[in-house]
N, C-alpha and C positions, 0 to 999 in steps of 0.2 A: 550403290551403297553410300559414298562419300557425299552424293549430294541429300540423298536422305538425312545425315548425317548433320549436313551444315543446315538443315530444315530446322531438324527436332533441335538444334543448339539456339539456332535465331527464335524459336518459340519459346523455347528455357528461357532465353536471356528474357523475353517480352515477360511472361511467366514470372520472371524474378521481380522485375519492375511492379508489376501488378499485384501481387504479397508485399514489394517494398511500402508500396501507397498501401496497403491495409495493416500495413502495421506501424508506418510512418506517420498514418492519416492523424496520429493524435499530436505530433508536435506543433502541426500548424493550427491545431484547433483546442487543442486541450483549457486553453485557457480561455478564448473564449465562449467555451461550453461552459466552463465553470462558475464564469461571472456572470453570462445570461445574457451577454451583449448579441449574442443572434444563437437564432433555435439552430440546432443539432441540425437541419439539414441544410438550412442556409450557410452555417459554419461549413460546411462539407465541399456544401457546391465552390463557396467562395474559395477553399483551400484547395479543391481540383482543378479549377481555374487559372488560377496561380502559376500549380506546379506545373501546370501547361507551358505557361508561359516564362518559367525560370530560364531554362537551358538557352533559349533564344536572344535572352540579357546577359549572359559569360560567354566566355571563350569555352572549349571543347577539350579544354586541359585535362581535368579529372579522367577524361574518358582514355586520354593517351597511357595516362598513369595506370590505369589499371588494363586496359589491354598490352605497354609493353615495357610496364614499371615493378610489375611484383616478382613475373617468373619470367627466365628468358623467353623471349618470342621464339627460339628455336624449338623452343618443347611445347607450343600450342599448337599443339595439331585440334584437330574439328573435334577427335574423339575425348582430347585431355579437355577440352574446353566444356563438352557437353558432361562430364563426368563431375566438373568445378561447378556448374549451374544447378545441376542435380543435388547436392551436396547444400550450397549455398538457398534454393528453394525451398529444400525439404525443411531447414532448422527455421527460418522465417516465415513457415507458414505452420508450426508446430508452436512457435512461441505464441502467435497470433493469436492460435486456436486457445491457448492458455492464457491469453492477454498479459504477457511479460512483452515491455516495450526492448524491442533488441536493437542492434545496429546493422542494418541491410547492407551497409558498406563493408561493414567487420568479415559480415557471413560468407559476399562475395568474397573477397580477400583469403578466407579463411578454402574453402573451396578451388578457388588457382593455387592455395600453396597446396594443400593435401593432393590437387592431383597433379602439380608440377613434379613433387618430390617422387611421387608415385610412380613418375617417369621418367624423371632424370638424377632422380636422389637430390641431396640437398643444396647440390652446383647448379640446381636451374635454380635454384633463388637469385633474385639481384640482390646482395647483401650487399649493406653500406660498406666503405671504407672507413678502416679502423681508427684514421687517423681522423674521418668526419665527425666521429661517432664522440671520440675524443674529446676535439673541438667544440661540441656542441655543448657536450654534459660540464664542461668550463668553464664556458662562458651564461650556462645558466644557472650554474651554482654563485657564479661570481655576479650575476644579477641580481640572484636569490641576496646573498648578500649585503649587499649595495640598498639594494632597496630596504630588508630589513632594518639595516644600521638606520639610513635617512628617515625611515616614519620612527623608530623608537626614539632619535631625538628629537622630531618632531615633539612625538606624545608626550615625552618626561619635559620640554618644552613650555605645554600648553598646562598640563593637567598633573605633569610626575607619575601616570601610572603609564608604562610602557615594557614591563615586564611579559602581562600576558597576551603582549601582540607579538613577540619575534617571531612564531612559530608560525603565522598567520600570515605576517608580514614575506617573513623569509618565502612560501607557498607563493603568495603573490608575483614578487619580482622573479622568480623561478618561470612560472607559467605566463607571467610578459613578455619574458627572453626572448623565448625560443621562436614566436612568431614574428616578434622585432629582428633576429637575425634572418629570415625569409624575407621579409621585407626591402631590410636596406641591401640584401643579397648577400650579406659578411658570411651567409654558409646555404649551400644548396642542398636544403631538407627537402628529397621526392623520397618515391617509393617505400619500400618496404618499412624504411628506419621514420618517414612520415608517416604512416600510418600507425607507428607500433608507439612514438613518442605523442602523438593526438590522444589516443586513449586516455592516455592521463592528462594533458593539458587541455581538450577542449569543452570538456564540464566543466574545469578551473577556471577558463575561460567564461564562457557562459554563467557560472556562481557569479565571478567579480564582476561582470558588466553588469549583470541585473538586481548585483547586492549595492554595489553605489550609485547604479540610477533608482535604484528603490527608495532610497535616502536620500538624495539629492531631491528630490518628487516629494518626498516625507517633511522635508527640511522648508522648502519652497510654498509647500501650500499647508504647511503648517495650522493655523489657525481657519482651516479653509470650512466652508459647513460640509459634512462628510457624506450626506447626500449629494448634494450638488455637484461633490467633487468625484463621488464614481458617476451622476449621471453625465459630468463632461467626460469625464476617459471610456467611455463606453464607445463614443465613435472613433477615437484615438487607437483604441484597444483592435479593432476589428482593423484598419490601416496600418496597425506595428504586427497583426497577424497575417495578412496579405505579403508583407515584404517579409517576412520569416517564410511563408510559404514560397515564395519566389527564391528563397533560399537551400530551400530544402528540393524545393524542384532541377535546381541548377547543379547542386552538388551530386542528387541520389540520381536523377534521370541518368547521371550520365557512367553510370554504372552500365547497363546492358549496353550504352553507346559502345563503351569500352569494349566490349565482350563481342558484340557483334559483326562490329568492324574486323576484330581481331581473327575471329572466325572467317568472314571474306577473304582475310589476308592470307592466310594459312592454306584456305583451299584453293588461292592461285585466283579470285576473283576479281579481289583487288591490288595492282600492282605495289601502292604503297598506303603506310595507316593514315588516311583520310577521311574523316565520319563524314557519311553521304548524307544528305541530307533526309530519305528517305528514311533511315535509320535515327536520326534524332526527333522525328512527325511520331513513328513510331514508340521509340521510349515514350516520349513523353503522354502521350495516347495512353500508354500502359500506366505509366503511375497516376494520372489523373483518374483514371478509372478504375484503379485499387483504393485512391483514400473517397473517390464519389460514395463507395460502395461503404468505408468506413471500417474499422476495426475496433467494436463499442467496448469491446474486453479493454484492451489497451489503455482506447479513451477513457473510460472511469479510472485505470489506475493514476494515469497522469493526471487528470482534472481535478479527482476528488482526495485520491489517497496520499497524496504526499504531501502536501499541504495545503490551507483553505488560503483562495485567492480571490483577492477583491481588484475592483478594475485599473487600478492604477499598477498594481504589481504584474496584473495580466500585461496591460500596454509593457510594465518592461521588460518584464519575462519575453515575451515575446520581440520585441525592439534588439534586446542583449541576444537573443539567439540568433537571430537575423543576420543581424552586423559580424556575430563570429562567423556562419556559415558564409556567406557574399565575400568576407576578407578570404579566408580559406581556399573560396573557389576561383575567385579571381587568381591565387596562385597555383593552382591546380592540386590544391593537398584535399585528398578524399576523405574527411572528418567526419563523426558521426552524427547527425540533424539529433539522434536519441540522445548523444552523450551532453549534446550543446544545450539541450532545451532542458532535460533533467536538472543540468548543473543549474541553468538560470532559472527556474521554478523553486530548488530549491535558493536559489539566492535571495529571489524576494521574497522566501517566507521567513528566510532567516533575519530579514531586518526587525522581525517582531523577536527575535531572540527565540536562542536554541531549539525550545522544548517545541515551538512552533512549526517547526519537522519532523515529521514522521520516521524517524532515521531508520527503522525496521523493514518500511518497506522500499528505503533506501538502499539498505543492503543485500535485498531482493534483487534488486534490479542491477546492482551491481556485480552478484554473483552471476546473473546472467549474461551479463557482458562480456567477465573475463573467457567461461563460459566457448562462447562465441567463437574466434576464431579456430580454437580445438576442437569444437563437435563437428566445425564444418568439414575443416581438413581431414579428420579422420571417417565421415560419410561419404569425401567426395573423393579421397582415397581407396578406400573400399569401394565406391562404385566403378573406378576407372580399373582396378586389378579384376573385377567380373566380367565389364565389358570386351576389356581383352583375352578373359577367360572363352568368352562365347564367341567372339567375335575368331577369334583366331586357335581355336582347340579342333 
């Protein structure tokens, strides 16, 4: 039964991976479907190509993080794990079918906690320490800050109006912080406390990188002939799409690494958490052959509905998502490829001003996020209280 067990989990996980690629499949390509720089299946091919080839360009961090970062390892046993993929599948391939772009990362996540707690109540969470938690919301309010002050004198400076940027401003230095202390290392953001502080800072993230290379680009070719100038970002565009999918293959593959490793561990197959390499051929196998296949729901929400993109916002939309996810994984913080690309599509449609976003069906997308880690947790809790119901009655 137990090796049965560790089967139907190692297929979840692949299974998960392959829903992540068709619902993923639109970050790496949304924009250049939108601008016309290669047809929908050459987009596809080129974005499962990619995400092939991400994981094998980072480290295996992410995968650690979620195999023995969210719930303790003592509570993944083969059956909590197969009830967490369950959970985490079912809500990523229900959003698919509806084409709401969700966060494959969130889902998993949201599925180890509901069936962590399921099993060990709410001490098998690895919750941060209070005094981290502290630390961190300090020092990026005190960035928040800092920054805000510095561009309003800047603006009252240049022009005198710096009133309606505090609020803008203040956001910014906020959601630079927190990845700036990751960095220089001043605070060791893993786990559950990364995961839950990404949500909001990596579409913050992604807005800002591809609202000021928007403009920077806007600023630059200025006077440019506007022909010309998307027919040159049209090869650009398709090259800032490849390393965002290279992005996205690195950060989300290694989701099922995570899981499936964790699962060998558990059932005594592997002595310690090492991703074999057989098991990273695999994910990636998986999610390349969920976005080949495409998820054309999705794709039209992100390409068409949120705002109209033309090739040079595409290149940075894409470029700004990229860089957030690549810095991310490089630290092993599992952030979500949907939250990063969303923020940056809507950044560069924001450089045409406001109304030039779709905010409605922004907040779609946003309900479905929050959304996310609660429908998982409470399906992949309810499935693990069954399983034990049958398994053991």
């Amino acid at each position: 039964m137990d090796l049965l067990v560790v089967i139907a989990g190692i297929v979840l996980a692949l299974l998960f991976n392959f829903v992540n690629g068709l619902n993923d499949a639109a970050n790496s390509i949304a924009t250049i479907i939108a601008t016309k720089a290669l047809s929908p299946l050459k987009a596809v091919a080129l974005a499962s190509f990619f995400n092939l080839v991400g994981p094998f360009v980072f480290t295996t961090a992410i995968a650690k993080t979620i195999g023995k970062g969210i719930v303790d390892p003592v509570f993944l046993t083969p059956h909590v794990l197969l009830a967490a993929m369950f959970g985490a599948v079912l809500w990523v391939f229900l959003s698919s079918y509806f084409g709401i772009p969700v966060s494959s990362s969130h889902a998993l996540i949201g599925g180890l906690l509901g069936a962590g707690v399921a099993v060990g109540g709410f001490e098998a969470i690895l919750m941060p320490a209070a005094e981290l938690v502290r630390q961190v919301v300090v020092y990026a309010l005190l960035g928040g800050l800092l920054f805000s002050v510095v561009y309003s004198l800047l603006r009252r400076w240049k022009d005198g109006e710096w009133r309606n940027t505090v609020g803008i401003s203040f956001i910014t230095g906020f959601a630079l912080t927190v990845p700036l202390l990751i960095i220089t290392g001043v605070a060791e953001i893993k786990g559950i406390f990364a995961v839950v502080i990404f949500i909001l800072i990596s579409p913050m993230l992604g807005f800002i990188a591809a609202f000021v290379f928007g403009l920077v680009i806007m600023r630059v070719f200025y006077s440019s002939n506007p022909t010309r100038l998307n027919r040159a970002f049209k090869p650009l565009q398709i090259v800032a799409g490849s390393f965002q999918a290279i992005g996205h293959g690195s950060n989300d593959a290694q989701n099922a690494m995570g899981v499936i490793t964790a699962i060998l561990v558990s059932a005594g197959i592997l002595s310690d958490f090492t991703v074999p390499l057989w098991v990273i051929l695999v994910s990636c196998g998986a999610i390349a052959l969920g976005t080949l296949l495409g998820g054309w729901r999705v794709v039209d929400k992100m390409a068409n509905k949120i705002t109209k993109i033309r090739p040079y916002q595409g290149f940075s939309a894409s470029a700004a998502g990229g860089g957030v996810l690549s810095l991310m994984t490089a630290f092993g913080v599992p952030v979500s490829t949907t939250h990063a690309m969303t923020g940056s599509i809507m950044g560069v449609g924001s450089t045409r001003g406001y109304s030039a976003v779709k905010w409605g069906i922004v907040r779609e997308i946003v309900a479905a996020w929050i959304l996310t880690i609660p429908a998982s947790a409470i399906v992949a809790g309810t499935c693990y209280i069954l399983f034990t119901m049958v398994l053991f009655s």
